[in-house]
Backbone as a ProteinNet text record, in pm:
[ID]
protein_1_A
[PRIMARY]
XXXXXXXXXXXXXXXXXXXXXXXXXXXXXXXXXXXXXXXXXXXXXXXXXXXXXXXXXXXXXXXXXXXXXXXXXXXXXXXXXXXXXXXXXXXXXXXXXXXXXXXXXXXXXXXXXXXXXXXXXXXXXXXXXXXXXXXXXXXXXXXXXXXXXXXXXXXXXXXXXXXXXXXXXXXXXXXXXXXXXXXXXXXXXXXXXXXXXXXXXXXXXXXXXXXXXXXXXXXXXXXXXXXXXXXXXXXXXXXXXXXXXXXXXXXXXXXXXXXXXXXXXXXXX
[TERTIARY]
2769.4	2682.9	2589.9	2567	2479.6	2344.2	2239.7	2123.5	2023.5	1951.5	1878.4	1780.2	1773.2	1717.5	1572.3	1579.2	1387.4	1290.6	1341.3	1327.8	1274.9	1261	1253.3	1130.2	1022.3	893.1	840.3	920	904.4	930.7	1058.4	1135.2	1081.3	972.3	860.1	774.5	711.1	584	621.9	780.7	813.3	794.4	869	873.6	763.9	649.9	527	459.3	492.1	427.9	488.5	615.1	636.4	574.5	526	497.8	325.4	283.5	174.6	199.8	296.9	317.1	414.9	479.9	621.7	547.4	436.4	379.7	212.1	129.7	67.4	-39.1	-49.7	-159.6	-291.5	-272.3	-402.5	-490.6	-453.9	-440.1	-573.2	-639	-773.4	-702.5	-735.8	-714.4	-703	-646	-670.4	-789.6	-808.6	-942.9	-942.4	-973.1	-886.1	-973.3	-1088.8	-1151.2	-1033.5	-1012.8	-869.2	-751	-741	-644.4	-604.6	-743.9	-785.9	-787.2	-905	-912.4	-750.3	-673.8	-581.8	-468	-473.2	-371.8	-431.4	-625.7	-662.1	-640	-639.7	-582.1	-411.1	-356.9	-224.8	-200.4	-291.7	-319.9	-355.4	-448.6	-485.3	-397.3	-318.2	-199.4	-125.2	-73.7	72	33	-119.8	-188.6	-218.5	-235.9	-254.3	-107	8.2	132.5	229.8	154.7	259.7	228.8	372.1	382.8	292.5	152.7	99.7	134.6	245.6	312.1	413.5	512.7	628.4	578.9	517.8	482.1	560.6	659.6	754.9	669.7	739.8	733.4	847.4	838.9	944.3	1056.1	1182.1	1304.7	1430.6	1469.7	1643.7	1723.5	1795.3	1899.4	1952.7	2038.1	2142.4	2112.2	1984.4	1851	1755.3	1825.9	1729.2	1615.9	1529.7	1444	1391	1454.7	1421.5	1282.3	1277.9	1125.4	1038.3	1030.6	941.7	907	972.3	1017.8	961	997.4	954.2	784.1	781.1	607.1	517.3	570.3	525.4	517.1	613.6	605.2	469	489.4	374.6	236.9	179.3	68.6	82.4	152.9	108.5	78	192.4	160.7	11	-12.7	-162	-257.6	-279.1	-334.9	-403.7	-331.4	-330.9	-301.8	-331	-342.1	-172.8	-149.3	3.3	-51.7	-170.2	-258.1	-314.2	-311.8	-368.8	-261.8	-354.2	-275.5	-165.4	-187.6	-56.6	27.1	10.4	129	218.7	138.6	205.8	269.4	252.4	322.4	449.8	429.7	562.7	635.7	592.9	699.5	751.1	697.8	758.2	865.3	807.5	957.8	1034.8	1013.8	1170.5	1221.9	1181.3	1262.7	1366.3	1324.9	1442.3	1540.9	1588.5	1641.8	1756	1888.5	2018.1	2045	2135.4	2180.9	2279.5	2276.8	2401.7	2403.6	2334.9	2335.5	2237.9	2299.8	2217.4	2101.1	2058.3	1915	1809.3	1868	1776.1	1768	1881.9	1858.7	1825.1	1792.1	1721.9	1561.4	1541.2	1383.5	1345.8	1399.4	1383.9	1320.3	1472.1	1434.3	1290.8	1306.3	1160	1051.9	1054.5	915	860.6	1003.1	971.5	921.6	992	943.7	771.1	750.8	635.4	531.5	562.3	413.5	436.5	534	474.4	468.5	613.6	600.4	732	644.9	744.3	851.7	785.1	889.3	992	1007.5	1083.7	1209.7	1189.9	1286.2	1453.3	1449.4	1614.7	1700.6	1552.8	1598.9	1664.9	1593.3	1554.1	1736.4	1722.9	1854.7	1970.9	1969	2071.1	2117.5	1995.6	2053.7	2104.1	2035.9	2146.8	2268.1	2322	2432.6	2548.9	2448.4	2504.8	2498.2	2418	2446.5	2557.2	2532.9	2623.3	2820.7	2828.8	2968.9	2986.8	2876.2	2902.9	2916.6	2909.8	2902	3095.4	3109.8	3234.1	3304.1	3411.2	3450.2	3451.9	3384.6	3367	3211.5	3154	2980.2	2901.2	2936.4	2842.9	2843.3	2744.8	2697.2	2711.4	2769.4	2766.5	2703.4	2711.2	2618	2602.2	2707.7	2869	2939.8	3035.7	3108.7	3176.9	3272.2	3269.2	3270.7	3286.4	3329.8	3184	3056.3	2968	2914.4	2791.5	2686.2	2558.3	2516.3	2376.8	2261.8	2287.5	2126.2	2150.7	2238.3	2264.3	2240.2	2301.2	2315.4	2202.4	2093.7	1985.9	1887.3	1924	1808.4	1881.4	2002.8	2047.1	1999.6	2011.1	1966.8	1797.6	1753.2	1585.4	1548.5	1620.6	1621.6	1668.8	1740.6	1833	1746	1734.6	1561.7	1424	1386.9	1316.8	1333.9	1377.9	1471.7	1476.1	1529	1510.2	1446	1289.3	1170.3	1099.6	1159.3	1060.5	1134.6	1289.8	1346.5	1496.8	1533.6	1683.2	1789.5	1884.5	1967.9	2081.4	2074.4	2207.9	2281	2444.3	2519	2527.3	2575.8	2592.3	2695.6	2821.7	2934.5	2826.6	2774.7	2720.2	2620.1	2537.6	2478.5	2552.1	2656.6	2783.2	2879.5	2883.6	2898.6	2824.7	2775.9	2624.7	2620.4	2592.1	2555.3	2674.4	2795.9	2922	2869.9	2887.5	2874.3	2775.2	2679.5	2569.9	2601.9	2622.3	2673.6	2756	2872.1	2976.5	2977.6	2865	2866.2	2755.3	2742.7	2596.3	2677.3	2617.1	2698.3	2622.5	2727.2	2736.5	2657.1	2545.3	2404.3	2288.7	2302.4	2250.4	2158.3	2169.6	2177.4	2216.8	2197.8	2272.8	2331.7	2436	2444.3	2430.5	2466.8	2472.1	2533.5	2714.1	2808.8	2853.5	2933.5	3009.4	3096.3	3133.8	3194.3	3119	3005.4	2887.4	2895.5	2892	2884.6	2718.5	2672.5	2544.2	2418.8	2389.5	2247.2	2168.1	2064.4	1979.6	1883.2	1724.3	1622.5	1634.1	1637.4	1578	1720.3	1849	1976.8	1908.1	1856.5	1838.6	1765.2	1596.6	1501.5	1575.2	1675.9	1743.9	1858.5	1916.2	1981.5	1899	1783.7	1704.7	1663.9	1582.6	1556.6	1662.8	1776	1876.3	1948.1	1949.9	1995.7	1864	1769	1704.3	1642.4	1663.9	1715.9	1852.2	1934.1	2067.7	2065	2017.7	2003.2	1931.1	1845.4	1755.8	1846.9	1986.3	2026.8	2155.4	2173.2	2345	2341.7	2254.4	2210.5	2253.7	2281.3	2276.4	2119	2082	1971.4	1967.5	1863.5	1837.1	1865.5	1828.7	1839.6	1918	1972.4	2012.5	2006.3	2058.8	2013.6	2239.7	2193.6	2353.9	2332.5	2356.5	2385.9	2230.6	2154.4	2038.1	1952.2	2009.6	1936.5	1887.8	1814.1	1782.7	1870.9	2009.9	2083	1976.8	1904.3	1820.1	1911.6	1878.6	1902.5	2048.7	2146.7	2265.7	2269.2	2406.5	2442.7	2457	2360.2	2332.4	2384.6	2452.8	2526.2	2413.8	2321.2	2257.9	2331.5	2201.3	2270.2	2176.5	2198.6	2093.1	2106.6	2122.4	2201.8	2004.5	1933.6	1803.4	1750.9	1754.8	1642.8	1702.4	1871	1918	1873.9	1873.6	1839.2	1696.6	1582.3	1446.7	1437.4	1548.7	1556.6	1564.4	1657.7	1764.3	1634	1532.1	1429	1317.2	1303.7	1191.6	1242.4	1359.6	1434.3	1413.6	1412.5	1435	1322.6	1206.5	1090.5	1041.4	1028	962.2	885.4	775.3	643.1	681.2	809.4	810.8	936.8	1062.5	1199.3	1261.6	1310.8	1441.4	1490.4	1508.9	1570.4	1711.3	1825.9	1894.8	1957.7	2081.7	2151.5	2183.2	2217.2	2188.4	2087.3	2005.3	1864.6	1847.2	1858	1828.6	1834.6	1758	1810.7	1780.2	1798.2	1730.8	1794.8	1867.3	1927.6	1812.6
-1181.1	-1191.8	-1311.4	-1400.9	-1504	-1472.1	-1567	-1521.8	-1637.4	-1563.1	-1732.9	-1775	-1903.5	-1960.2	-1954.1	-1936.8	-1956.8	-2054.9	-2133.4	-2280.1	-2262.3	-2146.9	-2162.8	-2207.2	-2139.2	-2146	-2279.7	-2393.8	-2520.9	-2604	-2508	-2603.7	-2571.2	-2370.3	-2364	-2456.7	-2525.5	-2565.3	-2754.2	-2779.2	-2933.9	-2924.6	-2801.4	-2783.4	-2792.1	-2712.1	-2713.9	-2845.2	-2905.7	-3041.9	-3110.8	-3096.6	-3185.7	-3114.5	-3033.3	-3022.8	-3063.2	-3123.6	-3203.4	-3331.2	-3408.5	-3550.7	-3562.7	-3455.3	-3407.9	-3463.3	-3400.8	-3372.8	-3570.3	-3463.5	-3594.3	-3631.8	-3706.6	-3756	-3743.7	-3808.5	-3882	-3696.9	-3572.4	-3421.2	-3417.9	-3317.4	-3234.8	-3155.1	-3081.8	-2975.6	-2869.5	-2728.1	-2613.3	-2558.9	-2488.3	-2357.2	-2245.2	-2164	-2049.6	-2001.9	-2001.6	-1953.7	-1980.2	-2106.5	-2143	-2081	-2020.1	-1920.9	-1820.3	-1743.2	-1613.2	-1599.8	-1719	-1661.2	-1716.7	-1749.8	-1816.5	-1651.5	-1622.2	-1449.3	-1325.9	-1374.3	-1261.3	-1246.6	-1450.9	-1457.1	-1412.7	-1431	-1366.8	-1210.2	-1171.8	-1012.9	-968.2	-1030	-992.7	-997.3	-1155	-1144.4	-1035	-1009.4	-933.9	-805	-743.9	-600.2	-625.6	-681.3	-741.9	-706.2	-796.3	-772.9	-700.1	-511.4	-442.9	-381.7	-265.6	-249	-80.2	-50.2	23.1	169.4	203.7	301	340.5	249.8	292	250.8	167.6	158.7	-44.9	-56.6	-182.8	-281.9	-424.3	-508.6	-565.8	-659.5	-699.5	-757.4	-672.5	-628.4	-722.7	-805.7	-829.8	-749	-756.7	-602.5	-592.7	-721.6	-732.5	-658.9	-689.1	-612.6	-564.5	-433.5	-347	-317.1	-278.2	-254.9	-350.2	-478.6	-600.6	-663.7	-676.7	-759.9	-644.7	-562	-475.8	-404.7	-424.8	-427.5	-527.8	-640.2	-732.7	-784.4	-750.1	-787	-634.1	-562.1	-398.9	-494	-573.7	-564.4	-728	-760.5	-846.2	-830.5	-708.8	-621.4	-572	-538.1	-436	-584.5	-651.5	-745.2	-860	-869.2	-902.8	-778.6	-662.2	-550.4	-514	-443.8	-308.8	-214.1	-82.3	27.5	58.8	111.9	230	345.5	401.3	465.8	435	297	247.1	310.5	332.3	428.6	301.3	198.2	120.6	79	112.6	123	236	316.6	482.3	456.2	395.7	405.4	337.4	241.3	144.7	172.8	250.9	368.6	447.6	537.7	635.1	591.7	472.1	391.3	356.4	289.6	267.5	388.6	471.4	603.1	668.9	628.2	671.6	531.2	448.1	337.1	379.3	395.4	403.9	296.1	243.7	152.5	87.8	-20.8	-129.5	-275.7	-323.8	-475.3	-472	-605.7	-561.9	-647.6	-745.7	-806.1	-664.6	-575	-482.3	-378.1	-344.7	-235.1	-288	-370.2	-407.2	-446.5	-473.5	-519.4	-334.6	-318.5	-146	-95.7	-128.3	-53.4	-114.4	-206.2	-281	-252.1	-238.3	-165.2	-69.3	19.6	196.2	191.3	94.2	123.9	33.2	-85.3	-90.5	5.8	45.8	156.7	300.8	313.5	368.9	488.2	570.2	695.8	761.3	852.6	948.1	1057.2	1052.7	1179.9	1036.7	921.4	800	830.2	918.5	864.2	901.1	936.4	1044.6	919.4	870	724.9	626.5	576.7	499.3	498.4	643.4	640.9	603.8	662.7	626.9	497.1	376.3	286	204.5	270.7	190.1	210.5	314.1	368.1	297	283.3	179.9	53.7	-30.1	-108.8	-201.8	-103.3	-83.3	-39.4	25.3	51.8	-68.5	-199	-283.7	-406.8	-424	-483.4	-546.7	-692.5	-747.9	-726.6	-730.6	-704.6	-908.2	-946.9	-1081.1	-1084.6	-964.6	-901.3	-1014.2	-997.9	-1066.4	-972.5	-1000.7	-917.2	-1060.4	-946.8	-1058.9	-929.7	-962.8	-916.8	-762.7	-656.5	-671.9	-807.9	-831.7	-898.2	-1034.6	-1112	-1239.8	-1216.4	-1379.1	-1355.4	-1348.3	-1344.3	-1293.8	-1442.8	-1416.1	-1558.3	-1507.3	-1606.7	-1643.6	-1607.7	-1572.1	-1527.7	-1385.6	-1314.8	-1191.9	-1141.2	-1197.3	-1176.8	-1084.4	-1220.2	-1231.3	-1152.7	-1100.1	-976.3	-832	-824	-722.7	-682.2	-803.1	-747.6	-750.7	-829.3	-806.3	-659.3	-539.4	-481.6	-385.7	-378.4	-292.9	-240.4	-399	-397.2	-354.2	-348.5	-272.6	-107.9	-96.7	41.6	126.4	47.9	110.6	88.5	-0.9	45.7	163.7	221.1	352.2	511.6	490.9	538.1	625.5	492.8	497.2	444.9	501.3	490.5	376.7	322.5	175.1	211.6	155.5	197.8	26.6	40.5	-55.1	-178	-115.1	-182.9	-275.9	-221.6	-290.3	-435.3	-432.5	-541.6	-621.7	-577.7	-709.9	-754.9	-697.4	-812	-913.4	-842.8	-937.4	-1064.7	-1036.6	-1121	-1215.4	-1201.2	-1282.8	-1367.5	-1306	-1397.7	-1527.2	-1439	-1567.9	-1676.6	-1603.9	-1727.3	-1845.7	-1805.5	-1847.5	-1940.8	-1883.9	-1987.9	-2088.5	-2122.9	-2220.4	-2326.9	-2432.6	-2549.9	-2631.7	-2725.6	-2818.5	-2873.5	-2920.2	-2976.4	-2910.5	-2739.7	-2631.7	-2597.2	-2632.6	-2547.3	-2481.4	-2428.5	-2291.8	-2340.6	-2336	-2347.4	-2258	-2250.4	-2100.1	-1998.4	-2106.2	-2022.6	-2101	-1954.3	-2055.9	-2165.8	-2215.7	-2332.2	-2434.5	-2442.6	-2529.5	-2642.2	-2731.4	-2797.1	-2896.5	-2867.5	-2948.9	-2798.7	-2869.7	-2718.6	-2751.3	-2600.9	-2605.8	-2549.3	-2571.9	-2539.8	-2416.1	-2323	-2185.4	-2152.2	-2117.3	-2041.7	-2102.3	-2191.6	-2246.6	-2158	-2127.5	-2061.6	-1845.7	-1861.7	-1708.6	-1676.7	-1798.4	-1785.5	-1752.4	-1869.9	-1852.7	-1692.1	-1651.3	-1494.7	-1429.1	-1403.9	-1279.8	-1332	-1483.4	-1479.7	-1384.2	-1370.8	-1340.5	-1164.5	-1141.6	-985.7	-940.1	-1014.7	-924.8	-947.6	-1018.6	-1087.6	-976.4	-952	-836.5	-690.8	-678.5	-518.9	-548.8	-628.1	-700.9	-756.2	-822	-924.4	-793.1	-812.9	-754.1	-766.4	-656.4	-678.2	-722.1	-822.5	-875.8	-804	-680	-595	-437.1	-390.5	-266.6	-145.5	-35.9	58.5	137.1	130.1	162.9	253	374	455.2	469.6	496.4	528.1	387.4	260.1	163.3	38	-38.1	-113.3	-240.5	-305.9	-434.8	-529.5	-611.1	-728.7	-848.8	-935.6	-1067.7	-1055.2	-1012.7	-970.3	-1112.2	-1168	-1262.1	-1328.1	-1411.4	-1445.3	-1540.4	-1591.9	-1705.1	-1778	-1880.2	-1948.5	-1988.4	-1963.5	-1955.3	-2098.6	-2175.9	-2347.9	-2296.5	-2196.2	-2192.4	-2228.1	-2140.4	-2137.8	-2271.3	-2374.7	-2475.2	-2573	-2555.5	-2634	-2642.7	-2528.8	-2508.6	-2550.5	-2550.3	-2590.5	-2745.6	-2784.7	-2933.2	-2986.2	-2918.3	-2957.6	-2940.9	-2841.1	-2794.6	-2912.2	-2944.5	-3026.6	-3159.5	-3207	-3328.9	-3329.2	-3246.1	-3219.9	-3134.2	-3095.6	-3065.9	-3111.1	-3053.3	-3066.5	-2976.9	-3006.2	-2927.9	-2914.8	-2999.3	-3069.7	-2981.4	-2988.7	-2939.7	-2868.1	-2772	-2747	-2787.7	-2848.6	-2937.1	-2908.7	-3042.6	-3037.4	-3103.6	-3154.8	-3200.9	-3118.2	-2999.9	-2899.2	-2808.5	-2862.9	-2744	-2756.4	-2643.5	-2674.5	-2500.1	-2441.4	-2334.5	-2217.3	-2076.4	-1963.9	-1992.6	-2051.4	-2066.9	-2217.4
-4591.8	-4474.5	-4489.6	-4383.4	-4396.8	-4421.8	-4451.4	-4484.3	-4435.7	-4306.3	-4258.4	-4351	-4391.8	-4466.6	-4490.7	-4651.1	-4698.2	-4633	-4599.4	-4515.5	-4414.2	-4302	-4193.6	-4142.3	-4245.5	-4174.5	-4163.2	-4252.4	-4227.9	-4137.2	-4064	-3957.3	-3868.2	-3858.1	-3708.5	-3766.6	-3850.9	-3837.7	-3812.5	-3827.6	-3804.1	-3669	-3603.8	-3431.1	-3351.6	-3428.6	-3379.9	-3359	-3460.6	-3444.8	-3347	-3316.2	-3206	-3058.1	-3034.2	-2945.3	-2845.1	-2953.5	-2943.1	-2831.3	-2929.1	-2898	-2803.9	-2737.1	-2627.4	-2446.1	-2448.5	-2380	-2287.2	-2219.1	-2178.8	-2271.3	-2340.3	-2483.9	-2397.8	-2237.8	-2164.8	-2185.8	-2157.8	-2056.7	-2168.5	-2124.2	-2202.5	-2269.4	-2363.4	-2431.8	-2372.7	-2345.9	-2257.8	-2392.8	-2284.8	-2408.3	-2383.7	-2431.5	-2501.6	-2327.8	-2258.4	-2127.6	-2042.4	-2043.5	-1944.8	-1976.2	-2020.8	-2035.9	-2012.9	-2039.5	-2007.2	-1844.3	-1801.9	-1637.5	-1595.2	-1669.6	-1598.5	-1553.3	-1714	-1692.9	-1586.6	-1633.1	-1520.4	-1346.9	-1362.9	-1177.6	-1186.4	-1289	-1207.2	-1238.1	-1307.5	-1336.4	-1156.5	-1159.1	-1003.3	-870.9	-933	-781.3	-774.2	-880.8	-907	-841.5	-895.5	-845.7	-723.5	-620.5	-489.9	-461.4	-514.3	-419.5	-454.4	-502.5	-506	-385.8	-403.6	-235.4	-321.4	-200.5	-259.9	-234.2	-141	-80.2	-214.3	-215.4	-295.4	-493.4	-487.4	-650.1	-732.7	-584.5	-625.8	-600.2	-634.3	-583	-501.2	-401.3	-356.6	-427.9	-395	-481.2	-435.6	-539.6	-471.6	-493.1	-411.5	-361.8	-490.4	-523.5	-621.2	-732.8	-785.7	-904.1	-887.3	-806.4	-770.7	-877.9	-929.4	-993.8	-1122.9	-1092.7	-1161.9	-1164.3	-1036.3	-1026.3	-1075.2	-1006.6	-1040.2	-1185.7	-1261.2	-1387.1	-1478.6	-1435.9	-1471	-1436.4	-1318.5	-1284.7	-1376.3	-1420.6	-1479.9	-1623.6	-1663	-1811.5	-1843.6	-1711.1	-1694.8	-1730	-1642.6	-1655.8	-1742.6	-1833.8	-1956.1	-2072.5	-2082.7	-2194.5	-2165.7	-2023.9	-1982.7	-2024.6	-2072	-2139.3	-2061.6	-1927.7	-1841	-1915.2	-1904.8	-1962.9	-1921.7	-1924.3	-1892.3	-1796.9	-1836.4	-1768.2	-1624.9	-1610.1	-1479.4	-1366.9	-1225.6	-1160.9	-1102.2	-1076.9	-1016.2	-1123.2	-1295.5	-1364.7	-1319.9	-1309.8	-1304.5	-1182.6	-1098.2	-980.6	-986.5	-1016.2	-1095.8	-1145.3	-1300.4	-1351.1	-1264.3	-1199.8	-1144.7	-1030.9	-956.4	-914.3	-1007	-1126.4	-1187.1	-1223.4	-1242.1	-1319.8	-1226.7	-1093.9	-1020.8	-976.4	-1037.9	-1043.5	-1117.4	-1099.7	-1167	-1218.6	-1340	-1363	-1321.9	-1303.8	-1224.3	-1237.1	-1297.4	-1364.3	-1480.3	-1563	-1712.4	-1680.4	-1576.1	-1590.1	-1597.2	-1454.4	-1433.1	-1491.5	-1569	-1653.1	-1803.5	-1823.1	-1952.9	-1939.3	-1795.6	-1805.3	-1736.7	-1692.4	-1698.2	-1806.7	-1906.3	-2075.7	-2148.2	-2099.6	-2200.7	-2126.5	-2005	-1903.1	-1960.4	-1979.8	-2013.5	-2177.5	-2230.5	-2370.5	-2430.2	-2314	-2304.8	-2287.5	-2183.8	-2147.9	-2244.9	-2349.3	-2429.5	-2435.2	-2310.7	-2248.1	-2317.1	-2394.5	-2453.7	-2335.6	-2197.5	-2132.8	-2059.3	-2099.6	-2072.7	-2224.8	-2281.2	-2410.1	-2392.6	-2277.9	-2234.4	-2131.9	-2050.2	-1906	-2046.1	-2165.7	-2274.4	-2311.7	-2402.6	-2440	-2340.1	-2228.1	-2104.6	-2096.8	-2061.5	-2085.7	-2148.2	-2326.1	-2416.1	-2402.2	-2398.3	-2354.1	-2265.4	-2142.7	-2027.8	-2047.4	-2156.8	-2233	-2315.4	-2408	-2528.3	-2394.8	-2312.9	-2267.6	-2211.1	-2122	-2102.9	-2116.2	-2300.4	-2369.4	-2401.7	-2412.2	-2371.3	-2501.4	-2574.9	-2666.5	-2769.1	-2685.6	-2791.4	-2812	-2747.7	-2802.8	-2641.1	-2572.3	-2484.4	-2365.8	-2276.8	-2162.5	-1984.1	-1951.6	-1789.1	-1701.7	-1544.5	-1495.3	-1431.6	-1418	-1474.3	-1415.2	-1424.7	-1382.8	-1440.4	-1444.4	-1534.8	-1662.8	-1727.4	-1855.2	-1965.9	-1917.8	-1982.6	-1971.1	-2007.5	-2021.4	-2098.8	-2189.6	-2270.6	-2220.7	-2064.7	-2019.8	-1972.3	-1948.1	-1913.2	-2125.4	-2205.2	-2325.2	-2364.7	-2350.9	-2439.5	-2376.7	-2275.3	-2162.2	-2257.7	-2285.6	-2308.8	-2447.7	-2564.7	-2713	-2703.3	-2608.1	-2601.3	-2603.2	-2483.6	-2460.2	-2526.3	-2607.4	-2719.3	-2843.2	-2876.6	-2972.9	-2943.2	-2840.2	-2787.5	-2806.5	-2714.5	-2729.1	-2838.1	-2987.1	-3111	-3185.9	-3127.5	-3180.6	-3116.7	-3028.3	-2972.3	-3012.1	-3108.3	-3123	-3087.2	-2968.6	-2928.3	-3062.8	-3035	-3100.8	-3052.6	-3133.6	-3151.4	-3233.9	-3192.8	-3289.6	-3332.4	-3461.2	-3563.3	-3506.1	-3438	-3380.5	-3262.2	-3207.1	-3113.1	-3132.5	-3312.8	-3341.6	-3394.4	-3471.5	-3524.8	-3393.5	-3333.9	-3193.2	-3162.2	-3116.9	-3067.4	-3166	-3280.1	-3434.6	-3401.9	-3406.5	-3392.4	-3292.7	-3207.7	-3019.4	-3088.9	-3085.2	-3077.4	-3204.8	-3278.1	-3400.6	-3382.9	-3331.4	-3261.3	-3147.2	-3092.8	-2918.9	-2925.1	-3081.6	-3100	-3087.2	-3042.9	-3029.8	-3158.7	-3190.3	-3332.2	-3348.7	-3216.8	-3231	-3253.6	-3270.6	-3295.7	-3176.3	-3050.5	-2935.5	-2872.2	-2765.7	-2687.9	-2554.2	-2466.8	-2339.4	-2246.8	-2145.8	-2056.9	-2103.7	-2139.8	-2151.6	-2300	-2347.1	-2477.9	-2494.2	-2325.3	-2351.5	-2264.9	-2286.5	-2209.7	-2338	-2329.1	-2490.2	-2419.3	-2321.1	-2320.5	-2322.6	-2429.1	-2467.8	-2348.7	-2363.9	-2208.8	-2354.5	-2271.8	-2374.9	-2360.6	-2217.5	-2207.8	-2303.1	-2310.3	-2350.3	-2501.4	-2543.6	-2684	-2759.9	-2659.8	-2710.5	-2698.3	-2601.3	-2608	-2748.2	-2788.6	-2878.3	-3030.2	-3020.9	-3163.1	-3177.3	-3051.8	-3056.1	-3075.9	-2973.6	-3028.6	-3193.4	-3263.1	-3396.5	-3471.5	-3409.1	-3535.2	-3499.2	-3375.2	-3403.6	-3478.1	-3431.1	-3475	-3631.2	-3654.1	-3819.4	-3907.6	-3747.2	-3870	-3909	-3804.9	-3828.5	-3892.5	-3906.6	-3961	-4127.9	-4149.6	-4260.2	-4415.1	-4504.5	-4612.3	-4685.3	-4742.2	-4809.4	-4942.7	-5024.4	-5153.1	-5233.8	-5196.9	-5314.4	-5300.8	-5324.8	-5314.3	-5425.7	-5402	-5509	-5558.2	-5669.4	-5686.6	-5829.9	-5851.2	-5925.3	-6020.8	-5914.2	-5942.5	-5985.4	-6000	-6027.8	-5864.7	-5912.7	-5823.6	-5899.5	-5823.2	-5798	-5715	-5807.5	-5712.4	-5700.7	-5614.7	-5634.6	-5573.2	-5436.3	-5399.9	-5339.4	-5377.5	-5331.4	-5175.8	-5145.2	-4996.1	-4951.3	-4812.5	-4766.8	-4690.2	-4724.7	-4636.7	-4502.6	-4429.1	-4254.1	-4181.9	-4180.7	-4101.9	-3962.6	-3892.5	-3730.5	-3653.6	-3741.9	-3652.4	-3702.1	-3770.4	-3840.9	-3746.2	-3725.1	-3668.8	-3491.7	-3478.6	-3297.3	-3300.5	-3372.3	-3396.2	-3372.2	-3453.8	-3448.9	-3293.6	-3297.8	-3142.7	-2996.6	-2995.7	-2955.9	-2933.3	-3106.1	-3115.1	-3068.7	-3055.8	-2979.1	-2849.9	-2774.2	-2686.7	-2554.2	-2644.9	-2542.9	-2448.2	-2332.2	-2210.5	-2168.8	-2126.4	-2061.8	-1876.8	-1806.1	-1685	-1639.4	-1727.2	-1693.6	-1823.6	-1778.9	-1860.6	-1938.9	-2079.4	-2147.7	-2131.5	-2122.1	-2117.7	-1993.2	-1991.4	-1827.8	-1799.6	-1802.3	-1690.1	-1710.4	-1709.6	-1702	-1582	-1481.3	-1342.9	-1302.3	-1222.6	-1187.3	-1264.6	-1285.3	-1373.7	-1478.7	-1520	-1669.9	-1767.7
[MASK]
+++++++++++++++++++++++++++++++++++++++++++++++++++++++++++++++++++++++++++++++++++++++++++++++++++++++++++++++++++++++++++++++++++++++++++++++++++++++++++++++++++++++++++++++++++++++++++++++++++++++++++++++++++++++++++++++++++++++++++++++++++++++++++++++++++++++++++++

């Protein structure tokens, strides 16, 4: 099993640095005030434009319970309570939301496992379930539909991982997929495309690939050390893995504050 490299924290802190000099030298500094009132004004829009009858926000058909899902996981990670009554209302609209595409049933799962609601743990399990059955046999996720893509992917293991930090169950088959796919569909410059045969990286599929390598890494990876006939085996032979130092690179080449990195950065991908 590969083993991502001791190295890494060097290649976030090479990345970091480029993101200084990426950008406008002339611009002020933001401060940490500009920031704050910046989340509290869109704390405020989002609570302004739910619909205060039904608990949603305005919904595309296609993903039904997407936006709303998504503007829910907004407010909580801006540090709304779960408790607040227009969370509760939100929840209680998604919970009656069936599953039928993986954008919306994964920002579903991470809604529910945001706010932190134990009588959510039965909806929770369900959709790994519906997940995991619609998961492609080369480990990738499409919408249903098609031969799967990098951004349907990376909503799905966000969501998975989620999921089995609140105590859903993943089966094992399901993270060595995943682990393959993404390994596999990195392109040679150590970026990501939409699709696995995109050979021009896009920043957003870049920054989705680095995350799902380094979940699946975490449930797949062999450990340093193991225990075998009552002893502790340290020091288990590891395959250095460059896939993330390399996409860092490819990242820090390639930053924009303006567009999408990439010739086809255009569009939700």
């Amino acid at each position: 099993m590969k083993k991502i490299s001791k190295h890494l924290p060097i290649a976030f802190l090479a990345f970091a640095g480029t993101l200084g000099c990426a950008g406008d030298l002339s611009a002020e500094p933001i401060s940490a005030e500009q920031v704050r009132t910046a989340i509290d004004g869109g704390v405020k829009f989002l609570l302004d434009e739910q619909n205060e009858n039904r608990g949603s926000w305005n919904e595309i058909a296609r993903y039904k319970g997407g936006v709303t899902a998504l503007c829910t996981l907004a407010l909580l990670n801006a540090g709304i309570e779960p408790s607040h009554p227009q969370i509760q209302k939100a929840l209680a609209f998604l919970r009656r939301i069936e599953p039928t595409a993986t954008y919306s049933v994964s920002l579903q799962t991470m809604a529910l496992c945001a706010a932190n609601s134990h009588q959510d743990q039965v909806l929770i399990q369900r959709n790994v379930r519906w997940l995991e059955e619609k998961q492609l046999a080369s480990g990738v996720w499409s919408y249903p539909g098609g031969d799967g893509d990098n951004s349907n992917s990376q909503f799905a293991v966000l969501a998975l991982h989620e999921a089995e930090r609140v105590g859903a169950k993943i089966q094992q088959e399901t993270w060595d997929k995943a682990a393959d796919y993404w390994s596999s569909s990195q392109n040679p410059d150590g970026s990501w495309g939409y699709k696995v045969d995109w050979p021009d990286g896009l920043g957003s599929m870049t920054c989705a690939g680095i995350a799902a390598t380094v979940i699946c890494a975490g449930h797949v990876d062999q450990p340093d050390a193991e225990v075998k006939n009552d002893l502790i085996q340290c020091c288990q032979p590891q395959e250095d893995d460059d896939s993330l130092e390399r996409a860092l690179v490819w990242l820090g080449r390639n930053f924009s504050v303006s567009r999408n990195p990439g010739r086809r950065g255009m569009g939700h991908v």
